[in-house]
C-alpha positions in Angstrom: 0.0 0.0 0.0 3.1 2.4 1.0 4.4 1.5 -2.5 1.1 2.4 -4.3 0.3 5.7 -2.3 4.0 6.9 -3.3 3.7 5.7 -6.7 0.0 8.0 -7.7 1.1 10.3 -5.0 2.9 12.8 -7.6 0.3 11.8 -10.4 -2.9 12.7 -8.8 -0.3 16.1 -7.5 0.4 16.3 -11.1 -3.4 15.9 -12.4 -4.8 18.2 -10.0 -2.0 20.8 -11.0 -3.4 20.8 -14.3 -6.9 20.9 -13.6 -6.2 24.5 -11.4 -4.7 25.5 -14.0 -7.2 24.7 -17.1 -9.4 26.0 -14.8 -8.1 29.0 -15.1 -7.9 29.5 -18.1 -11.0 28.6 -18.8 -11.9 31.8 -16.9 -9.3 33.7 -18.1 -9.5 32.9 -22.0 -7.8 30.6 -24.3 -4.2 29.4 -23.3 -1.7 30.1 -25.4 1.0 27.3 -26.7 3.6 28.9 -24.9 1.6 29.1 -21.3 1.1 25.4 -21.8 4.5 24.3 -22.1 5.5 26.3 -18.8 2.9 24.7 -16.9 4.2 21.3 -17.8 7.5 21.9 -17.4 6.4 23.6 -13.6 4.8 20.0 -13.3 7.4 17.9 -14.2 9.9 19.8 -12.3 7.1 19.7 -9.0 7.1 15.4 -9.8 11.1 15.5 -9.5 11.2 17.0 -6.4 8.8 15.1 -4.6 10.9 11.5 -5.7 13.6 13.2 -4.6 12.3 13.7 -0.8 11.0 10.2 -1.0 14.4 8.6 -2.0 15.9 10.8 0.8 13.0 9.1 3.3 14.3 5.6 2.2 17.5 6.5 2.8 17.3 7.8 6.4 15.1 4.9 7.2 17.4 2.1 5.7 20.3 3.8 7.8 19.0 4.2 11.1 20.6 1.6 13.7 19.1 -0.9 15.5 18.6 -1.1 19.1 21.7 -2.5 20.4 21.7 -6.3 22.1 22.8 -6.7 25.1 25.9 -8.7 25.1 25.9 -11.7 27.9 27.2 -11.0 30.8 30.8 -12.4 32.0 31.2 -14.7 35.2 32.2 -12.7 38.6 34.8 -14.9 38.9 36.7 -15.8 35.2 33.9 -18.8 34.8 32.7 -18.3 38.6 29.9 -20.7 38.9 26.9 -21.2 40.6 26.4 -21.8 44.5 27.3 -25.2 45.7 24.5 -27.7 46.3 22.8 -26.4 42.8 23.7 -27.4 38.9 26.5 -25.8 37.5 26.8 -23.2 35.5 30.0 -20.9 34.0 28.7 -17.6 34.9 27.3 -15.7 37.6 25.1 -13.4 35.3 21.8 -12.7 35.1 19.4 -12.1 32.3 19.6 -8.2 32.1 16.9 -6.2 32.7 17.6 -2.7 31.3 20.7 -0.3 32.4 20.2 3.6 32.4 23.1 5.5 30.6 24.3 8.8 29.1 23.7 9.2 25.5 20.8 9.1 23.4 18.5 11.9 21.3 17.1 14.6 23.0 18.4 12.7 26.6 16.8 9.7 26.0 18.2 6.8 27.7 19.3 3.5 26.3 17.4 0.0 27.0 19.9 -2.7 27.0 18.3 -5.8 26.1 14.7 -6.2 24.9 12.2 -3.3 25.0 10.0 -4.4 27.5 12.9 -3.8 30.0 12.1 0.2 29.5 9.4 -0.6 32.4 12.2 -0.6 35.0 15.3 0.9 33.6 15.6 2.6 37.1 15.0 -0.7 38.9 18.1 -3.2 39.2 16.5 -7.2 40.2 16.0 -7.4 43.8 15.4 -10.3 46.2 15.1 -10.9 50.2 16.6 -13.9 51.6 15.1 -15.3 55.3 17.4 -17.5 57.2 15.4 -18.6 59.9 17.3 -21.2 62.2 16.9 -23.2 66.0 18.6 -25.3 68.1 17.5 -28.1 70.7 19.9 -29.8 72.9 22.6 -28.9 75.1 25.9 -27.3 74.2 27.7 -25.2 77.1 30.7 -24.5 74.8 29.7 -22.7 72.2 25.6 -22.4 72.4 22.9 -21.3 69.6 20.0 -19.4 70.4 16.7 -21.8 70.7 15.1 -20.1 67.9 16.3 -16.6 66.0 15.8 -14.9 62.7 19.6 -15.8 62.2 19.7 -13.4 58.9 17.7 -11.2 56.0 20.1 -10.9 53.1 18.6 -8.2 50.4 20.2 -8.2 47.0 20.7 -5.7 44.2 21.6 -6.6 41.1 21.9 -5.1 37.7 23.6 -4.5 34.7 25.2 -1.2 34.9 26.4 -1.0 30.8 27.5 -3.5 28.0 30.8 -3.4 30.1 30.4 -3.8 34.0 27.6 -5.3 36.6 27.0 -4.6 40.1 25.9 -6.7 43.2 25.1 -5.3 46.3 24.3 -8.0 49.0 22.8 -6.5 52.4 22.7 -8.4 55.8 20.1 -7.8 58.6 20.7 -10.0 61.6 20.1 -9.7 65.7 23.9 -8.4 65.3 22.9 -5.0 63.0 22.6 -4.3 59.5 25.6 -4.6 57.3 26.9 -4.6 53.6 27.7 -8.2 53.2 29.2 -8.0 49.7 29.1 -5.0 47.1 30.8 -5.0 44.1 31.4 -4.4 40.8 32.5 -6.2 37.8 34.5 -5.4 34.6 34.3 -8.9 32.3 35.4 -7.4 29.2 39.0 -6.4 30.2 41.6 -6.8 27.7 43.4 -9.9 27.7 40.6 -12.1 29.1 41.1 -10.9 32.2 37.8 -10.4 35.0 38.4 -7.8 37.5 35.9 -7.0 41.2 36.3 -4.1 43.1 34.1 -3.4 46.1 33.5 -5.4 49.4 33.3 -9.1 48.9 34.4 -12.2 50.2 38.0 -13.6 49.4 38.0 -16.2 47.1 40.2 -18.6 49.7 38.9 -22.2 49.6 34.8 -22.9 49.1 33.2 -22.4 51.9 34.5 -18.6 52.4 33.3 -17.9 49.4 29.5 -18.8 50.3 26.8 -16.9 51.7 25.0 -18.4 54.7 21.9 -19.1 52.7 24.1 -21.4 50.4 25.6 -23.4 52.7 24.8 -27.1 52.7 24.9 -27.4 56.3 22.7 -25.3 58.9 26.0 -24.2 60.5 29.5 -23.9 59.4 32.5 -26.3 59.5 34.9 -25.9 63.0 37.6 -25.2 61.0 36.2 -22.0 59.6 35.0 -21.0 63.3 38.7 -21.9 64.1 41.1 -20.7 61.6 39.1 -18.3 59.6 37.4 -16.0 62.1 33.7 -17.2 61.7 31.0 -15.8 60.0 32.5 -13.4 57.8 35.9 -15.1 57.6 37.6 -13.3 54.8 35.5 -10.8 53.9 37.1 -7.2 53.0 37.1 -3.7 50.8 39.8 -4.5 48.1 40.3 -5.8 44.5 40.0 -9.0 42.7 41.7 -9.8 39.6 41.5 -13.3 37.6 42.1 -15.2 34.3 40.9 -18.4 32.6 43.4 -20.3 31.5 42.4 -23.5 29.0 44.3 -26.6 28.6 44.0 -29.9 27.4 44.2 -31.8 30.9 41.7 -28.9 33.2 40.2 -25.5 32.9 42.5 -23.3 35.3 41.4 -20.3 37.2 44.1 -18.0 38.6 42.8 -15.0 41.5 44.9 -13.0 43.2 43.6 -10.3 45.2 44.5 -7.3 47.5 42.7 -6.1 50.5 42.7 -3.7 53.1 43.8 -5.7 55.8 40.6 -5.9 58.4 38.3 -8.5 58.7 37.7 -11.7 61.0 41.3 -12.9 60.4 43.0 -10.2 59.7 43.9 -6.3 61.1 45.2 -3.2 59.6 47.4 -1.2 62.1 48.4 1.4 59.1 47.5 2.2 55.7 50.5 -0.6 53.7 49.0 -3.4 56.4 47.2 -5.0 53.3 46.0 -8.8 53.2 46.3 -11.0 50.3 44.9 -13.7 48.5 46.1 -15.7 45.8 44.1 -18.6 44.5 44.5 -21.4 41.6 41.3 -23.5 40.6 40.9 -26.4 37.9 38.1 -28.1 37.1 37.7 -31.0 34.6 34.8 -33.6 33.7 35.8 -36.7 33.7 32.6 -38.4 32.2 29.2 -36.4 31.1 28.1 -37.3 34.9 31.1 -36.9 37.1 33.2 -33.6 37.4 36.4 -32.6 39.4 36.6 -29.4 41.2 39.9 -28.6 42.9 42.4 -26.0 44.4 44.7 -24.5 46.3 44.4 -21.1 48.3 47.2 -18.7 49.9 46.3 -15.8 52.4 48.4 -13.2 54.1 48.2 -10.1 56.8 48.5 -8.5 60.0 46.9 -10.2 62.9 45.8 -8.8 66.3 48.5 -9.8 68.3 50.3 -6.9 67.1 51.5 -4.9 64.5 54.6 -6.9 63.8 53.2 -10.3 64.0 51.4 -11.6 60.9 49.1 -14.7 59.6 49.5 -16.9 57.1 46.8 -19.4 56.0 47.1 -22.4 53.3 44.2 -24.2 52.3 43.2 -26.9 49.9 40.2 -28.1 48.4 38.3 -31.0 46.1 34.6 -31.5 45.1 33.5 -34.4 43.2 30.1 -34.0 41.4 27.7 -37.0 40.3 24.8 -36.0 38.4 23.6 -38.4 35.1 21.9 -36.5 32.8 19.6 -39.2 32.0 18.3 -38.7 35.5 19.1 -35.2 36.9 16.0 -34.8 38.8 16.5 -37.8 40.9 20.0 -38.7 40.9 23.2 -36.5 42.4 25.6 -37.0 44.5 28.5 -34.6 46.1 31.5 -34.8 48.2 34.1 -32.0 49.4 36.6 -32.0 51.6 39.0 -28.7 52.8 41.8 -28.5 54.8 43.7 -25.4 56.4 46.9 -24.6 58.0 47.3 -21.3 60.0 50.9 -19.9 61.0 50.0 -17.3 63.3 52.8 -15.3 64.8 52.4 -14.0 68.3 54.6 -12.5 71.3 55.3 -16.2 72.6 56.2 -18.6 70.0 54.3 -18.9 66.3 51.2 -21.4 66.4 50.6 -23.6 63.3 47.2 -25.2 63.7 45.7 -28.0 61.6 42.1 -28.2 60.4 39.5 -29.7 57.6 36.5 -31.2 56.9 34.7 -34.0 55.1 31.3 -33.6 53.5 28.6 -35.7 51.7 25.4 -35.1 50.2 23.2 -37.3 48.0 19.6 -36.7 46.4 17.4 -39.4 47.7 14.6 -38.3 46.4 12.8 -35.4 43.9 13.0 -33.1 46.8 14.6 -34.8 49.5 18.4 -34.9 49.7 20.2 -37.0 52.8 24.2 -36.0 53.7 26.9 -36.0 56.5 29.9 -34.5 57.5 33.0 -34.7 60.3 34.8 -32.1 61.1 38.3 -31.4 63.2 39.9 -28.3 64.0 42.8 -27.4 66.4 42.8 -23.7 67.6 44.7 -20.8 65.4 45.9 -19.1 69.2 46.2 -22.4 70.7 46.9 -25.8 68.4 47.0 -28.3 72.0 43.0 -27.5 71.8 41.5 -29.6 69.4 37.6 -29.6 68.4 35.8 -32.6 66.8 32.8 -33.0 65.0 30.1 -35.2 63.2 27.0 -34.4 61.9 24.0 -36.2 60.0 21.5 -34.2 58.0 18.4 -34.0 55.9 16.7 -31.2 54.1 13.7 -31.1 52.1 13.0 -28.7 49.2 9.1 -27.8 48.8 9.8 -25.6 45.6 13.4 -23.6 44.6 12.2 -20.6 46.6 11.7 -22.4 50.4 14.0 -24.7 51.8 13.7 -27.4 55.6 17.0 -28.5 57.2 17.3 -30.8 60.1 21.1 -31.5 61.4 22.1 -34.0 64.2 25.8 -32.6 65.4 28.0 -34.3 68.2 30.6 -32.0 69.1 33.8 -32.7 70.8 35.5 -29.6 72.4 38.7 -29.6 73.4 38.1 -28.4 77.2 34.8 -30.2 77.2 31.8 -30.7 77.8 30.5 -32.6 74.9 27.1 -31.3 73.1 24.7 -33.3 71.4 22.2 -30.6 69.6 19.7 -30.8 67.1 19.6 -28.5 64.8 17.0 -26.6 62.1 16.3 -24.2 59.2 14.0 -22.7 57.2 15.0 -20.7 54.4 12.4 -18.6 51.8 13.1 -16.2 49.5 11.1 -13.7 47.1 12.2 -11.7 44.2 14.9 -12.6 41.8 18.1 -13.8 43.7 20.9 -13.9 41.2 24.0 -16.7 41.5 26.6 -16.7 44.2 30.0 -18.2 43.7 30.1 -21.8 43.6 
């Protein structure tokens, strides 16, 4: 129809021209030969013009850009992967759903990734987290509160431009309100190289790396309470830097990382006490059901005993993955194990303490999943203290957004009593909850 219009468009301009102006005439007299010829000629000249302004149209239209695509977003680790205890995957990323930036006509600003992200361009993807968790039993050592609100983690996530995203992670608990993690990422950089900078948690072993939410276990293994401060472990203000390295034997990951110096293991006294952390993962299949995950971590900083006295921490790590394809909903199977070694230097003599962990899970059922784990730790101030553990547990998913957890845990403590404790979770979440590290 566009075709047609544009086609009689100067025709019926042309016909209607002409009858004005035999009209005219037809007042004014008879035309003479030469009025004739100049009306034409007006005509024809009036007809050039206007497929000139439509060839000029065509043009501008067949030259105007698309909407640019939204190119997928890097891992926040080099090939970082999901959290542990769900399938794997080699990014962290997120579908995007609409950046704001400069630019644009008239200060219009640019959608990246389908249209129907212009509804929240302001809005990054945001999720709340409830980690809800009790204790029965008796432990005089080291005892858990019979029933808390153990944590609300809130999450902001977006893509900030075709070149860098941003996590913020935010943590509510009876302690205060704290930024657990917020960072941002450049994938793009030259050389293959991924680069974080922000608040985060040092990418030293596996279980540092993890969020409480993600953890397999209700609690955490002795040896992180022991050796890596806790909670938060290492957990700091600094910057990340790693590269993917492909071979023919294992995909290699290389981190190192610089931080300011203060966290649960750590402490700055002045502004050159920095802590650092230099990492090497692999990971290889070794069948289209079984995968290897290993590596090797390196920390180093000021401690608390003084400002001359520092801390150094070695750690290794393994996960083996089952999961047949042929029967991923009802079949999988994990085990990891890490293992520490803290040289602490303090005013008496240096401390090296000795600590790991062994863990189990398999899926027993659709949503049911059955696992165990045994722990031992010596103390990073004191290695003749030495704390043992086992633990039996079973959690139940209703759907990916709620999780139960029930752990048995027998714990051995070094200046006694034993506890025997049972332990629970519930965890529920709402909004869109992107990846952690896995």
């Amino acid at each position: 129809m566009v075709q047609i219009f544009r086609f009689v468009r100067p025709s019926l301009l042309a016909v209607t021209a002409l009858a004005v102006s035999s009209s005219a005439f037809a007042q004014t007299g008879a035309a003479s030969p030469q009025d004739v010829a100049a009306l034409k000629a007006q005509v024809e000249q009036l007809q050039k013009q206007i497929e000139a302004l439509q060839q000029q149209i065509v043009a501008l239209q067949a030259a105007a850009p698309a909407a640019p695509a939204m190119p997928a977003a890097a891992p926040p680790g080099a090939a970082a992967a999901q959290p542990a205890g769900q399938p794997p995957a080699g990014t962290t990323a997120q579908v995007p759903t609409g950046a704001a930036g400069a630019g644009g006509p008239e200060g219009q600003l640019p959608v990246y990734g389908n249209t129907s992200a212009l509804s929240k361009i302001f809005n990054p993807d945001m999720a709340v987290i409830g980690n809800f968790i009790g204790a029965a039993g008796k432990n005089d050592v080291d005892p858990m509160p019979a029933l808390r609100l153990d944590e609300a983690e809130m999450s902001f996530q977006a893509i900030v431009d075709p070149y860098a995203r941003a996590d913020f992670f935010l943590s509510a608990s009876p302690d205060g309100f704290e930024i657990e993690e917020g960072f941002i990422t450049f994938p793009t950089l030259p050389g293959g190289v991924l680069m974080k900078v922000g608040k985060m948690k040092a990418q030293f072993g596996k279980v540092n790396t993890m969020h409480s939410h993600v953890l397999p276990w209700v609690d955490e293994p002795l040896p992180m309470r022991n050796l890596l401060g806790g909670d938060e472990g290492l957990n700091d203000s600094g910057i990340s830097v790693s590269k993917l390295i492909l071979n023919p034997v294992m995909f290699l990951e290389a981190t190192g990382e610089v931080y300011n110096g203060d966290n649960d293991v750590f402490k700055s006294y002045k502004r050159s006490d920095l802590g650092y952390v230099a990492r090497l993962r692999g990971y290889r299949d070794i069948s289209e059901a079984l995968n290897l995950d290993v590596g090797t971590s390196f920390a180093y900083g000021h401690n608390d005993a003084g400002p001359e006295f520092t801390t150094r921490l070695y750690g290794i790590d393994a996960t083996l993955r089952y999961r047949p394809l042929q029967q991923a909903l009802y079949k999988k199977a994990m085990i990891r194990t890490e293992w520490f070694w803290s040289h602490r230097e303090q005013s008496a003599v240096p401390v090296s303490a000795f600590g790991g962990y062994v863990s189990a899970e398999y899926q027993l059922t659709r949503r049911l999943f059955g696992g165990g784990r045994f722990d031992t730790s010596e103390r990073a101030t004191d290695a003749s203290l030495k704390d043992t553990s086992a633990s039996a547990l079973l959690t139940y998913w209703p759907s990916e957004f709620s999780q139960v957890r029930g752990q048995y845990r027998y714990t051995r403590y070094a200046e006694g009593p034993n506890a025997n404790e049972f332990l629970f979770q519930f965890l529920f979440s709402i909004g869109a909850h992107g990846a952690h590290v896995f």
